[in-house]
Steps between C-alpha positions, in 0.01 A plus 500: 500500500354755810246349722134617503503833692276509850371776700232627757224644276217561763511802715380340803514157637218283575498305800343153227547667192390189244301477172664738248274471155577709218126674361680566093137732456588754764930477502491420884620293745224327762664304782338458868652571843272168687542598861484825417195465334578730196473507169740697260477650164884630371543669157837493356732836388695478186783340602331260651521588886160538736309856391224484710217265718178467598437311832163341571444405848268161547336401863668187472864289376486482125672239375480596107403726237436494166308800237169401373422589099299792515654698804556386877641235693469150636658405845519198653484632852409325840261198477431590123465755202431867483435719184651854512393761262731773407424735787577226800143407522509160595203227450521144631512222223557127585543420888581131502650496863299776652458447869823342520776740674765211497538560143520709226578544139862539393630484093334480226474634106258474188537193235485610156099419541478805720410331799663555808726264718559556860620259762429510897734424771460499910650732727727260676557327132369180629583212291198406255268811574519695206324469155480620151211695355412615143237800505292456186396717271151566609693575873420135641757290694599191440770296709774330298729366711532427874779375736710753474737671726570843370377515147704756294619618200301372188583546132459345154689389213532682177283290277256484824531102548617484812501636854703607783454509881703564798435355811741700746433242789654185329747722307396376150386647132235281390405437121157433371368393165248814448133511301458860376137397417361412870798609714554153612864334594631190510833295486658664816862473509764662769774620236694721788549387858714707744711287689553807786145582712694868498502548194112429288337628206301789517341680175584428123489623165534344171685611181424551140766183436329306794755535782305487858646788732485439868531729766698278793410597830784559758724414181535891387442339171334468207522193302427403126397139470423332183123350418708155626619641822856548400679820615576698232610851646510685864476851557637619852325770742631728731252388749374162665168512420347533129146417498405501132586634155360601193617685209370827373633798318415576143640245355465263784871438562541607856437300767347619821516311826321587783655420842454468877592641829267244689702346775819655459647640833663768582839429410355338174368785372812713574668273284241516236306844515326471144321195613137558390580746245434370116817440308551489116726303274581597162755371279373109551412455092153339517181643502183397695180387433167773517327538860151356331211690706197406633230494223193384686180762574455640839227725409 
């Protein structure tokens, strides 16, 4: 039985390339590059390879993206969240940590709701300093969680019942019992915990059958963990640094990971010159769940 099939799919690498989401309306692939404060818009060619994009350039790091129903974008970019309309107008939303500059925002997605989840994290990823925030749908803030180190990926289950949260500081997926109604969470468990500080959990997607995949940081790995924690499959990079994943395509069977060339050296990067390019992976079997936008009015 052949392997799934890898390769570079981005022209150009990103020095934090993170956040891939998948907007099914448009056929197109958003991801982020954080430090280089850009967001990215790539439509797909027949055969699946990278046919064009549209770069967006934001006055500060953007941490995540994802489309709002209607037209435009959400970003959850320095100390909070920015709408962007379809011509790279961009309006501030949300600033929960404005006149911090120790901090800023880092991953997030939308819940089936609509709303929009987006974590913080501090520059010198100081234990305890970041957060979680849900932007409403009426564009107000509210803080769900705080304590954390570097909060990350976040996902939910198929049947929308439960949670998922990376905190890349501790090295651990965390599982929450999830309220679709009010947005709130409780019954926190730690169903992953990296036993190397190297090697942490970055950004995650679920599948339609439930399985939780993590992007491991300095692992050049992507993992698939059951809802239980259990390791159920493991998908090798070419490169030391994936950030995040998420699958897209038309039938939402490829995966794309976004990676990093942040602190690599020299010799590093020789080793490794597609680090901070996107990559694809086909031939895995499972499809993904839909990127849910944001559905609340910024009018």
């Amino acid at each position: 039985m052949n392997g799934p099939t890898v390769v570079p799919w981005s022209a150009k690498p990103g020095v934090l390339s993170e956040g891939p989401r998948w907007h099914e309306e448009r056929g197109e692939l958003l991801w982020v590059d954080i430090l280089g404060r850009q967001l990215h818009r790539g439509t797909l060619a027949g055969d699946g390879t990278l046919d064009r994009v549209v770069t967006i350039t934001i006055d500060r790091h953007v941490g995540a993206v994802a489309p709002v129903l209607g037209g435009g974008y959400v970003l959850a970019a320095g100390p909070g969240f920015l709408f962007v309309d379809e011509d790279g107008t961009v309006r501030e939303l949300a600033q929960p940590e404005a006149g911090r500059t120790d901090v800023r925002m880092n991953d997030g997605a939308c819940d089936a709701q609509g709303r929009f989840w987006a974590g913080t994290m501090a520059y010198d990823e100081s234990p305890g300093r970041g957060a979680l925030y849900r932007l409403e749908l009426d564009a107000s803030c509210t803080a769900v969680l705080t304590g954390l180190t570097i909060s990350n990926g976040i996902g939910w289950s198929p049947d929308g019942e439960t949670m998922y949260l990376n905190d890349s500081g501790p090295g651990t997926v965390e599982s929450f019992r999830f309220n679709g109604r009010d947005g709130s969470i409780t019954d926190r468990r730690t169903i992953v915990s990296s036993d190397d500080p190297a090697v942490v959990p970055d950004g995650l997607t679920v599948d339609v059958e439930g399985g939780i995949w993590v992007a491991l940081w300095g692992g050049g790995t992507v993992n698939r963990y059951a809802p239980d924690g259990s390791l159920l499959a493991s998908v090798k990079l070419p490169v030391e640094r994936p950030t995040s994943c998420a699958f897209g395509g038309p039938d939402r069977e490829t995966l794309f990971v976004t990676t990093a060339q942040e602190g690599l050296d020299d010799a590093a990067l020789a080793r490794q010159p597609d680090a901070g390019r996107v990559f694809s992976v086909t031939g895995l079997g499972v499809r993904g769940l839909p990127c849910e936008p944001y559905r609340g009015t910024l009018a």
